[in-house]
Every structure is written in C-alpha cells, then in structure tokens.
C-alpha positions in Angstrom: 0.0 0.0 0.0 1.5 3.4 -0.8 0.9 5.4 2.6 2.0 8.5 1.1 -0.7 8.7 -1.6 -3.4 7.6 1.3 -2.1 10.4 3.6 -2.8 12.6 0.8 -6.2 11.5 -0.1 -6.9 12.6 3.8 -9.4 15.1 4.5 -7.8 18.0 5.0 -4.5 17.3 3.8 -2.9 20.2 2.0 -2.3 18.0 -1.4 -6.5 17.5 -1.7 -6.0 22.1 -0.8 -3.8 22.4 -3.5 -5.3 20.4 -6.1 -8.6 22.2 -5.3 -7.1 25.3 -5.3 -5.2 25.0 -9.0 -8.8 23.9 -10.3 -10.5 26.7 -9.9 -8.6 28.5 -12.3 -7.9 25.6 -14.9 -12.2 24.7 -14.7 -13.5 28.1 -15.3 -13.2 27.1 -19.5 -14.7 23.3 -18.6 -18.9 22.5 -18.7 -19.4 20.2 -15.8 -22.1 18.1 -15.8 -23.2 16.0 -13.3 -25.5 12.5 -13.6 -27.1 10.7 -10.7 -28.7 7.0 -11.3 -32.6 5.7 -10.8 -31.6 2.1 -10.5 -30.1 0.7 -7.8 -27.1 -0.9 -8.0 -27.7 -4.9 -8.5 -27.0 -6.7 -5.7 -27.6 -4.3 -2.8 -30.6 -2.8 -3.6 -29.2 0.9 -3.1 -28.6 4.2 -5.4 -24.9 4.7 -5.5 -25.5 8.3 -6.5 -29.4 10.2 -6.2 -30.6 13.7 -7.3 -29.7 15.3 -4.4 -26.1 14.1 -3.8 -24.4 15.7 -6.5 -23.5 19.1 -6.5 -25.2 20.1 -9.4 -27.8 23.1 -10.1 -29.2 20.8 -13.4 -28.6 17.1 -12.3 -29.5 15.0 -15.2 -30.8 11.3 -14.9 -28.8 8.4 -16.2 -32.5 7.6 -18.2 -33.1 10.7 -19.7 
C-alpha cells in the first residue's frame, strides 16, 4: 500500500487544498455536468449516487 498517496487522499490534507485550489482556475473554461442514477445498483438494492447528492444546479438522470 502506498501510505503516502493515502495520507494525501486525507481530509484536509494540503495536497487535496492544492489540487482544489489550482482547479478553480484551470475549470472556469470546462462544462461540468453531473449525472445521478434511478436504478439501484444490483445486488444491494441501493442508489450509489441520487438527485440530491451531487452538487449540481441541473442534475441529469442516467435515463433521460
């Protein structure tokens, strides 16, 4: 296991800052879109991702 890249995928760690930081200059050009699913995942009979957990102002369904 590579510790280092763990400790960096930490909440909170400064790498996770940085890279968040950087990407709000680099994204202002990109059109994010988000999707969130209406069937549940086979085998455990939940959503892995629903209208209201993605940050998104125009989620669009994996159906539509």
């Amino acid at each position: 296991m590579n510790h280092q890249l763990v400790g960096n995928l930490k909440e909170g760690s400064a790498t996770l800052y940085d890279i968040s930081k950087s990407f709000v200059d680099r994204g202002k050009a990109l059109r994010i879109v988000s999707f969130y699913e209406t069937d549940k995942l086979k085998g455990t009979n939940m959503l892995v991702s629903t209208e209201h957990s993605i940050p998104s102002d125009r989620p669009i369904s994996l159906c539509d």
